[in-house]
C-alpha positions as CSV (number, residue, x, y, z in Angstrom):
1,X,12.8,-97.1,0.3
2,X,14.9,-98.6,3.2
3,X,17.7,-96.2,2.0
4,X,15.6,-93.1,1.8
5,X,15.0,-93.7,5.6
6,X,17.9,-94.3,6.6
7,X,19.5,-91.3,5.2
8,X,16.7,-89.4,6.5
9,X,17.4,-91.0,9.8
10,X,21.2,-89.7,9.2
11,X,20.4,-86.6,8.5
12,X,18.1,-85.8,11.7
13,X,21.1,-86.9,13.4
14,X,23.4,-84.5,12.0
15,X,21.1,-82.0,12.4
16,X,20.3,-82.9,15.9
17,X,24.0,-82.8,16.6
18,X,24.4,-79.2,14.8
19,X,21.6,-78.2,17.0
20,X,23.6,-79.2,20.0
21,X,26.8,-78.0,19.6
22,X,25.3,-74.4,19.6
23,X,26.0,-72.1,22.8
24,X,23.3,-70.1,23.0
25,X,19.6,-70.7,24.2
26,X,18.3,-66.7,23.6
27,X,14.8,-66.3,23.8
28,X,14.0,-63.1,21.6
29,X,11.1,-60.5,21.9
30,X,10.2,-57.4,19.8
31,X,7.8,-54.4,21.2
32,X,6.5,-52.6,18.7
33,X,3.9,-50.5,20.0
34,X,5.3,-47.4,18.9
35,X,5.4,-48.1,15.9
36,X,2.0,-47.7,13.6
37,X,3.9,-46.8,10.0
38,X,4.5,-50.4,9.4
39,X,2.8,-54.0,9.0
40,X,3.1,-56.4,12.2
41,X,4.3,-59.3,10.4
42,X,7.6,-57.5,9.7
43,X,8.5,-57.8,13.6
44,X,7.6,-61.3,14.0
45,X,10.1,-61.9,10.7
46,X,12.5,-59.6,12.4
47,X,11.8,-61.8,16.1
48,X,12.5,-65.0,14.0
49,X,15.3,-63.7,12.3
50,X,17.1,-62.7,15.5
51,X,16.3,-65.8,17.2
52,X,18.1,-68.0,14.7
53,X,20.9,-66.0,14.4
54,X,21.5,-66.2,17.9
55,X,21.0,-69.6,18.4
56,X,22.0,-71.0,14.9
57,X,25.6,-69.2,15.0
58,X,28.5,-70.9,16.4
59,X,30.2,-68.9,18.3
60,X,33.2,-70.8,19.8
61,X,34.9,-73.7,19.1
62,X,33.9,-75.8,21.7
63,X,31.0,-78.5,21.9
64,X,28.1,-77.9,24.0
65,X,25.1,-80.1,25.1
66,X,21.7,-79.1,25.5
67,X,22.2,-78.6,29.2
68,X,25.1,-76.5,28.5
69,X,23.6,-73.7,26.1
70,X,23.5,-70.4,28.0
71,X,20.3,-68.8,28.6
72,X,19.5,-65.2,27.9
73,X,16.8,-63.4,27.0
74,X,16.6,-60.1,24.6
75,X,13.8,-57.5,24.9
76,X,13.9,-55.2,21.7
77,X,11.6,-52.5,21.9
78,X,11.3,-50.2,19.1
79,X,10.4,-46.6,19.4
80,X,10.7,-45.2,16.1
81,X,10.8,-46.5,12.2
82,X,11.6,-44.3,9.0
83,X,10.6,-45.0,5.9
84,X,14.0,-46.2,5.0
85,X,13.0,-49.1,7.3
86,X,15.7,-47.2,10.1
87,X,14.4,-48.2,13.4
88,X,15.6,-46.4,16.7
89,X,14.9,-49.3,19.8
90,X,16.3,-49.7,23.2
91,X,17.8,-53.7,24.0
92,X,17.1,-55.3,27.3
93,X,19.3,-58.3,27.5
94,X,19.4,-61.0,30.6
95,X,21.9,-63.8,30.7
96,X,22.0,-66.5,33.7
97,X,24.2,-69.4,34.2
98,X,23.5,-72.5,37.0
99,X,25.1,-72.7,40.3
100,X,26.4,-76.2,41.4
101,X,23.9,-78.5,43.1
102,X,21.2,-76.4,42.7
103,X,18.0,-75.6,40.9
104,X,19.2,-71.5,41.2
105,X,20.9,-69.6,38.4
106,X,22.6,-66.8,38.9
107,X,22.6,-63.8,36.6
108,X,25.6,-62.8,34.4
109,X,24.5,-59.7,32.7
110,X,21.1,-57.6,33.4
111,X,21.7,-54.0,31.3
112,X,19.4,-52.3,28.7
113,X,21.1,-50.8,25.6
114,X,20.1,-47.5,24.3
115,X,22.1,-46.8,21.5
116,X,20.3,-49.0,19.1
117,X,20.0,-47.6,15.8
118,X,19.7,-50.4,12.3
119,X,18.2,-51.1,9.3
120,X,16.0,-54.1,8.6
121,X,14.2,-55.4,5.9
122,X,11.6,-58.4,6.0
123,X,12.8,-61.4,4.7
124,X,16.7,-59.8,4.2
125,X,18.8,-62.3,6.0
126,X,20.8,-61.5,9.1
127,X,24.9,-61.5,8.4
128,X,28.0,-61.4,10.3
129,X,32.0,-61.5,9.8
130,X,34.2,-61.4,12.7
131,X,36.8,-60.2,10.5
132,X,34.8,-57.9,8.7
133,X,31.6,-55.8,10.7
134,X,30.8,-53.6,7.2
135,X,28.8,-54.8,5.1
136,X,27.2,-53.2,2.0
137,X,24.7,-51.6,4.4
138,X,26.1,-49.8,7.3
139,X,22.6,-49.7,9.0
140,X,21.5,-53.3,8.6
141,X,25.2,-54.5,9.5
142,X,24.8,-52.5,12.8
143,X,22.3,-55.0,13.7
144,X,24.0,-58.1,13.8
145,X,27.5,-56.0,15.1
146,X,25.2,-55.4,18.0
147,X,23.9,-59.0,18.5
148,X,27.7,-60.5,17.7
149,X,28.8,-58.0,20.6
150,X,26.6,-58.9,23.3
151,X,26.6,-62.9,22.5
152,X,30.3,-62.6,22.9
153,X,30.6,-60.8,25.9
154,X,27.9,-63.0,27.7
155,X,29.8,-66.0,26.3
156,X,33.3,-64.3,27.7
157,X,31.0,-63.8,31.3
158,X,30.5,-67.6,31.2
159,X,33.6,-68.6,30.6
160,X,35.5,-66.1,32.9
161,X,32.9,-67.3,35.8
162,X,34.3,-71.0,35.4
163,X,37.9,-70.2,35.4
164,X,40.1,-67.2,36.2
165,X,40.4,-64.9,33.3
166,X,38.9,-67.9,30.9
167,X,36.5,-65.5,28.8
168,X,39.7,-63.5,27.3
169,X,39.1,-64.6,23.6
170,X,35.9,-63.7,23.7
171,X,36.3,-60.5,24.9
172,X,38.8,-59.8,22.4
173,X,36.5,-60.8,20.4
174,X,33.6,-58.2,21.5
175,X,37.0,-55.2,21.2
176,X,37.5,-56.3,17.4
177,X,33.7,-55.4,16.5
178,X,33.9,-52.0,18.4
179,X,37.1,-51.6,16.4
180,X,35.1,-52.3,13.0
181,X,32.4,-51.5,14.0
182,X,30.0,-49.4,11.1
183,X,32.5,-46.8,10.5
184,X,34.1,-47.2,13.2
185,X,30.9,-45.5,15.0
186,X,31.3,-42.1,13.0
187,X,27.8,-42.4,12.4
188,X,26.2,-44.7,14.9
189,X,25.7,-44.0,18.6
190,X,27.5,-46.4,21.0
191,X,30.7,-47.7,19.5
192,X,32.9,-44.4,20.1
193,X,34.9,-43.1,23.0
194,X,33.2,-39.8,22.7
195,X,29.9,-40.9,22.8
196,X,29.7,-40.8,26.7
197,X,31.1,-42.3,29.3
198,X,29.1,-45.7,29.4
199,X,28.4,-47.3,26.3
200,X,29.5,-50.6,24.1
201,X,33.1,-48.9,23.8
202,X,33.7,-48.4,27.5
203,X,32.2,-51.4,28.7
204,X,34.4,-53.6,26.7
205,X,37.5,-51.3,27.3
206,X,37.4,-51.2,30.8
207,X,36.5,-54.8,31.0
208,X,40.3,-55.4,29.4
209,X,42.0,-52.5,31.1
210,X,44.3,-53.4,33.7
211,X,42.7,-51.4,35.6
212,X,40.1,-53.0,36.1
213,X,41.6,-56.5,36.6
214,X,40.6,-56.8,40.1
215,X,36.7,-57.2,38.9
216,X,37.3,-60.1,36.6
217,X,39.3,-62.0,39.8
218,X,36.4,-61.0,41.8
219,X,34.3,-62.5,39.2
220,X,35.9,-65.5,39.3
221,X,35.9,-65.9,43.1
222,X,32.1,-65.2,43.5
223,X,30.7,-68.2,41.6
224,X,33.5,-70.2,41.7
225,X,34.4,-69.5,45.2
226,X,31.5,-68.7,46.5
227,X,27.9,-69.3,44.6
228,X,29.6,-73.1,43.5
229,X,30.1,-74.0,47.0
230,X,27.2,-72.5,48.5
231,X,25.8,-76.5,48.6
232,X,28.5,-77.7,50.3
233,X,30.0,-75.3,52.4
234,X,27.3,-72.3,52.8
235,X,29.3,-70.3,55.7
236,X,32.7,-70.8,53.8
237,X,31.3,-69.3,50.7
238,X,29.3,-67.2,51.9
239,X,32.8,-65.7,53.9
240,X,34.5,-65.8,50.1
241,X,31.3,-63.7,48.6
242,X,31.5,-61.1,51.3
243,X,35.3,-60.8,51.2
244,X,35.1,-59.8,47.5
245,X,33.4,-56.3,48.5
246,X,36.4,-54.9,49.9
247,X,37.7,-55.9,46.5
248,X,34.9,-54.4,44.5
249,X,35.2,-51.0,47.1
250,X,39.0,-49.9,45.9
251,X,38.5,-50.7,42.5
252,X,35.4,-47.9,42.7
253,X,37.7,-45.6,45.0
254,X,40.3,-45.4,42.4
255,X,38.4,-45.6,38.9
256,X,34.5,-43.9,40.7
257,X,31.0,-43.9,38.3
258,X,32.5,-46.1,35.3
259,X,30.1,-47.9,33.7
260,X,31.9,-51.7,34.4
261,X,30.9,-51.6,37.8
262,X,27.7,-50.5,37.2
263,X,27.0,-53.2,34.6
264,X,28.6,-55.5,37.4
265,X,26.1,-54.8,39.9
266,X,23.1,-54.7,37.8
267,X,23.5,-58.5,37.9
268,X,24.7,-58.8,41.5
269,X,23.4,-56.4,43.9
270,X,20.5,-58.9,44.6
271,X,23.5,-61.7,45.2
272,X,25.3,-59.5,47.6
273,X,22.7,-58.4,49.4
274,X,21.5,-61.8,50.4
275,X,25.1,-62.6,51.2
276,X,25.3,-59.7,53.5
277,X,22.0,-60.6,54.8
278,X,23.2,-63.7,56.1
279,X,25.0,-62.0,58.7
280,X,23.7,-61.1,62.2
281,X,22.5,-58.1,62.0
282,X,25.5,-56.0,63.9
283,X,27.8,-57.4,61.7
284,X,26.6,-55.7,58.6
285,X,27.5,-52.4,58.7
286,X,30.9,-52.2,57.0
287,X,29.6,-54.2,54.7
288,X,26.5,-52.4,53.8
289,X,28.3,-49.1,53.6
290,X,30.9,-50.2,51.5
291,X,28.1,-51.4,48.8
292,X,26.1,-47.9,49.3
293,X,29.0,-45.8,47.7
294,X,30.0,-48.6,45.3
295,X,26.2,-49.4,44.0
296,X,24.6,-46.0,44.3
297,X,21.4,-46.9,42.9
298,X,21.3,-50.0,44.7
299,X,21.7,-47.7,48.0
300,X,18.1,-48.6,49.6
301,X,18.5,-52.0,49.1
302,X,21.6,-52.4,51.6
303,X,20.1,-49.5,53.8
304,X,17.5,-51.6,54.4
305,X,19.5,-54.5,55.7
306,X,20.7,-52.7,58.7
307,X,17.1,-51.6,60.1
């Protein structure tokens, strides 16, 4: 008897320590009010089975504590289901990380997805290869492509917040699945180039284009820089948060309506606009019109800190 508990006591520690090392903390919820072809208990298996491979997956190689685990949330509403169990959805997805010395958390990523297209059966479980996206069913392995993509590029968010350029291997990561992605995209909306301007392949692609390079610094510099010393030294970050606009501004002069800076300020317009706030009033100006042609649909938001 003594030795059945202890191993059981071994075991919950093993598990407890699995349980810990995870990076991920995602909260999942499926909407599916549009569709009335289908029993409701499928879409609290398919909730479950989302969760846990989320938050089950290891996704790095590094340990993390329960204090650590990133925190994101994932909306996944479904608007239509075939009798093939092929279900059209949109994805809402929210990531945060904590600022230094403070209860606040500042978002990473804050964008809704509407190329979702998969196949899911109840009770089928949820797979993924980093080396290899196909599976046996193109639809139900576009499912867990898309989850694989998204937990990678908030993980790469994360890391590239804490140090300059630090989520790289992630992102190459998130550039290997658009490059297997389900037939390469031939017959799935978001993973191709000529899908649009702004979808999975351009986000990712501009995100490593060298182009771009300027937003991952200014990534860097704004939590780092600026949100981590906001407890310490409010006016000196506060300076470095503001002098990353003019940053942001020539980065949308020379590359205008891509889809990485709008993703970027889906998450940050609120962030910046407090930061400009902070300053008297007639010093706002150059500040508020530079944000006005980079954020255009953040426009009234900045407006509204000059009046």
């Amino acid at each position: 008897m003594l030795k059945r508990i202890l191993s059981l006591l071994l075991l919950l520690v093993a598990t407890a320590g699995v349980s810990n090392a995870q990076e991920l903390n995602a909260k999942v919820k499926v909407l599916s009010t549009a569709i009335t072809n289908a029993d409701k208990t499928i879409f609290t298996t398919m909730e479950k089975a989302i969760t846990d491979f989320m938050n089950t997956r290891k996704w790095t190689e590094d340990e993390y504590g329960v204090n650590e685990k990133i925190d994101l949330n994932i909306l996944i509403n479904l608007t239509s289901k075939s009798k093939e169990d092929i279900y059209n959805a949109t994805l809402s997805i929210q990531s945060s990380r904590p600022v230094y010395n403070t209860s606040y958390t500042s978002p990473l990523i804050n964008y809704v997805d509407k190329d979702i297209v998969f196949k899911y059966s109840q009770f089928s479980p949820l797979q993924f290869d980093d080396n290899r996206v196909v599976g046996s069913d193109i639809m139900a392995s576009n499912l867990t492509a898309i989850l694989a993509y998204y937990a990678y590029l908030i993980i790469g968010l994360d890391y590239d917040s804490f140090s300059p350029n630090g989520g790289t291997r992630y992102f190459n990561k998130v550039q290997n699945i658009v490059n297997n992605a389900p037939e390469q995209g031939k017959s799935l909306p978001g993973w191709k180039a000529v899908d649009g301007t702004k979808n999975r392949f351009w986000l990712i692609d501009q995100l490593m284009n060298p182009r771009f390079k300027e937003v991952r610094s200014v990534w860097y510099m704004l939590h780092r820089n600026g949100l981590d010393n906001m407890y310490s030294n409010p006016q000196q970050a506060n300076k470095e948060i503001l002098s990353t606009i003019d940053k942001l501004y020539q980065v949308n002069r020379e590359n205008p309506s891509s889809i990485l800076m709008q993703f970027f300020f889906n998450a940050k317009s609120d962030e910046y606009a407090k930061a400009v706030g902070l300053l008297p009033k007639e010093e706002r100006a150059p500040y508020t019109a530079q944000l006005g042609q980079i954020d255009i649909p953040n426009i009234a938001k900045y407006q509204q800190l000059n009046k």
